[in-house]
N, C-alpha and C positions, 0 to 999 in steps of 0.2 A: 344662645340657643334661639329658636324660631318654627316657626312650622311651615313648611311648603307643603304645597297637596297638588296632585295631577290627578284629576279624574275622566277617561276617557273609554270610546266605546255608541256604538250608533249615530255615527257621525259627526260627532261632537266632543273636543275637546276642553274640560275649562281647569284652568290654573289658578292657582292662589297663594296668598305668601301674606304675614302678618309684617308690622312695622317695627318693634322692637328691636333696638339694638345693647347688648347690655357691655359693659364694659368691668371686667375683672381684673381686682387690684391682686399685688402680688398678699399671699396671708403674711399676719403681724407674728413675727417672732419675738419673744420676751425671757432673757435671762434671769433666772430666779437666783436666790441668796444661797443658796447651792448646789449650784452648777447647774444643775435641769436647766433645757431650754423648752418651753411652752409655745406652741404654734396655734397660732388663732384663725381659723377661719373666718376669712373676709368674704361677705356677699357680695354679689355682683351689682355693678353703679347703674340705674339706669343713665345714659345715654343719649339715645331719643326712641320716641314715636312716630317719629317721619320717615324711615328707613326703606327706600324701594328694594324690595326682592322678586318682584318680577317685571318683566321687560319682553316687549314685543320687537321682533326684528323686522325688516325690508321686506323678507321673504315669507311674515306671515307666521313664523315658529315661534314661541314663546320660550323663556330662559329665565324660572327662580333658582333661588341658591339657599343656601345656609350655611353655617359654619361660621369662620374667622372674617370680621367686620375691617378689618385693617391691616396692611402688610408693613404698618409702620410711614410708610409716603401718603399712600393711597387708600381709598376707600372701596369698598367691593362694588358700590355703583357705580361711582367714575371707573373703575379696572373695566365694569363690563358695558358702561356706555362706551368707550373705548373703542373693546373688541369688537361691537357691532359695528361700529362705525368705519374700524379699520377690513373688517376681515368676513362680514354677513352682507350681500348685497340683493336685489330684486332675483336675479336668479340663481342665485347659491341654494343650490338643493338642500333639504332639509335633514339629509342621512349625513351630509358631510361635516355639519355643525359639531355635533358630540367631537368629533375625532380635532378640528379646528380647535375648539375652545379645552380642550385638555392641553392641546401641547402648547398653546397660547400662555395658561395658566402655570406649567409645569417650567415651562424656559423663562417667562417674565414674572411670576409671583410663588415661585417654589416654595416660599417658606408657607404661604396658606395652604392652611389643612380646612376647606370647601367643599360640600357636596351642588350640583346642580342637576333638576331637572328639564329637560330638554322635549319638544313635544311641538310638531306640526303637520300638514298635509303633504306629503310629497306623489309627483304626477307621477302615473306608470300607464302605459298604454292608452290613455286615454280615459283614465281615471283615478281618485285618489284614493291612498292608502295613507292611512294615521301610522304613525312613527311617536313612539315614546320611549325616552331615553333616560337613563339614572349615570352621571356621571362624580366620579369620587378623584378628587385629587392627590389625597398620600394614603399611607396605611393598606394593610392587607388587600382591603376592598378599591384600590386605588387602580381606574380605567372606565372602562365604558360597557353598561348594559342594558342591551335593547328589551326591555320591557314589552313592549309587541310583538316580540317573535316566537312568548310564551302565551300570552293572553291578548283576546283580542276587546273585553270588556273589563275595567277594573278600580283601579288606586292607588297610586304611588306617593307615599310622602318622606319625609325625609326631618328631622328637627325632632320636637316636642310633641310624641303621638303615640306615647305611652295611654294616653287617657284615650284617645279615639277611635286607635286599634282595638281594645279593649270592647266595642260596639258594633264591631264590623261585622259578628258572626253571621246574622241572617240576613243582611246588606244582596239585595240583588240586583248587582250591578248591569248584567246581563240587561233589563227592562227600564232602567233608571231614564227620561223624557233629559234635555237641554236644560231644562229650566231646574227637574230636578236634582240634576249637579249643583248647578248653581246653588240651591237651596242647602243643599248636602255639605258644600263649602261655607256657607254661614253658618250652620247648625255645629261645623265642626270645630270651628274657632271660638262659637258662644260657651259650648261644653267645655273646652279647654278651659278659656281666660275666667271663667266663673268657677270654677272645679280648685283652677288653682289659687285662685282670690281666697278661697278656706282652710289650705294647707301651709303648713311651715315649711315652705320652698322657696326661691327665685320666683317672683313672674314675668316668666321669664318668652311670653307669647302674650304680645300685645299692639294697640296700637290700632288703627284702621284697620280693612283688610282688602286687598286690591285685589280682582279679581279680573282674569281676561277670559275671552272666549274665541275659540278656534275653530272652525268650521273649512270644507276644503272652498271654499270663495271667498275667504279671508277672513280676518280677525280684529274684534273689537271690545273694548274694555267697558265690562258690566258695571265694577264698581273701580276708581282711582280718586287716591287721594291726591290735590292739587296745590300747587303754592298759593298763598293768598295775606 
């Protein structure tokens, strides 16, 4: 699990994505002295804390994800350094990316079950319009939906936001400043990873937390974690 967050709206879009990656073993099964078989829930292994889930493209549009960390070859950030590299270029519109990286995902890594969110400037007559996209890979909810074709101020997340949604009631998105996203995005990962530090759960959102920022004259990263 993970948490991604897309908050956009007054010209400003900013992104975000925790480091966590957890790794689940298969559960212990145990034959008892008659016959019952006992199944034990196994927790999830942490992994690492290095884990990039978001990523800036050519064109300016940002792409976190969540869901399954490995298709068994590959890792979801090599899969999606990959696809930017092979398939996102300086002029590749930013409405065509969603539809690109599903079938990308669907023909080359079917077995992962992935959500990503998608999210940049794209030109129209001489000016831009924000594009924010929720893209789901298998299951019911598996395809593409443009999030700004209902709201043009809001939130999109995806992962571990049981806890955050839960605070969003009187959130007015509507007037939120650049900076105050940003802010909005750290406050929303403190609450999470501290919330669940006290509970008998997985924590299962952690780690740094990377943040980009989207604006239609381009995009640059407020907070990244770096090798070192």
């Amino acid at each position: 699990m993970s948490l991604i967050m897309t908050i956009f709206g007054n010209g400003a879009i900013v992104m975000a994505g925790d480091s966590r990656t957890l790794t689940h073993l298969a559960p212990k099964t145990t034959k008892q002295k008659d016959g019952t078989t006992v199944v034990e829930k196994v927790q999830g292994v942490y992994n690492a804390d290095t884990t990039y889930k978001v990523f800036v493209c050519p064109n300016n549009c940002g792409i976190a994800w969540c869901g399954d960390a490995f298709d068994g070859k590959e890792s979801m950030e090599t899969i999606l350094n990959s696809f930017i590299r092979k398939n996102v270029h300086a002029d590749t519109s930013v409405v065509s990316v969603p539809k690109l990286l599903l079938e990308y995902m669907q023909t080359k890594h079917k077995s992962m079950d992935s959500s990503f969110e998608i999210a940049g400037f794209q030109h129209y007559n001489g000016d831009f319009k924000q594009r924010v996209y929720s893209v789901n890979t298998q299951g019911s909810s598996a395809g593409i939906d443009e999030v700004t074709s209902r709201i043009s101020n809001g939130i999109k997340v995806h992962g571990y936001s049981s806890i955050i949604t839960s605070l969003w009631d009187d959130v007015a998105w509507t007037y939120l400043t650049t900076q105050d996203k940003i802010d909005y995005c750290r406050y929303s990962y403190f609450v999470t990873t501290q919330t669940l530090r006290f509970k008998q759960k997985e924590c299962n959102v952690g780690g740094p937390i990377d943040i980009l920022l989207i604006q239609p004259d381009g995009a640059r990263w407020i907070d990244r974690k770096e090798p070192h």
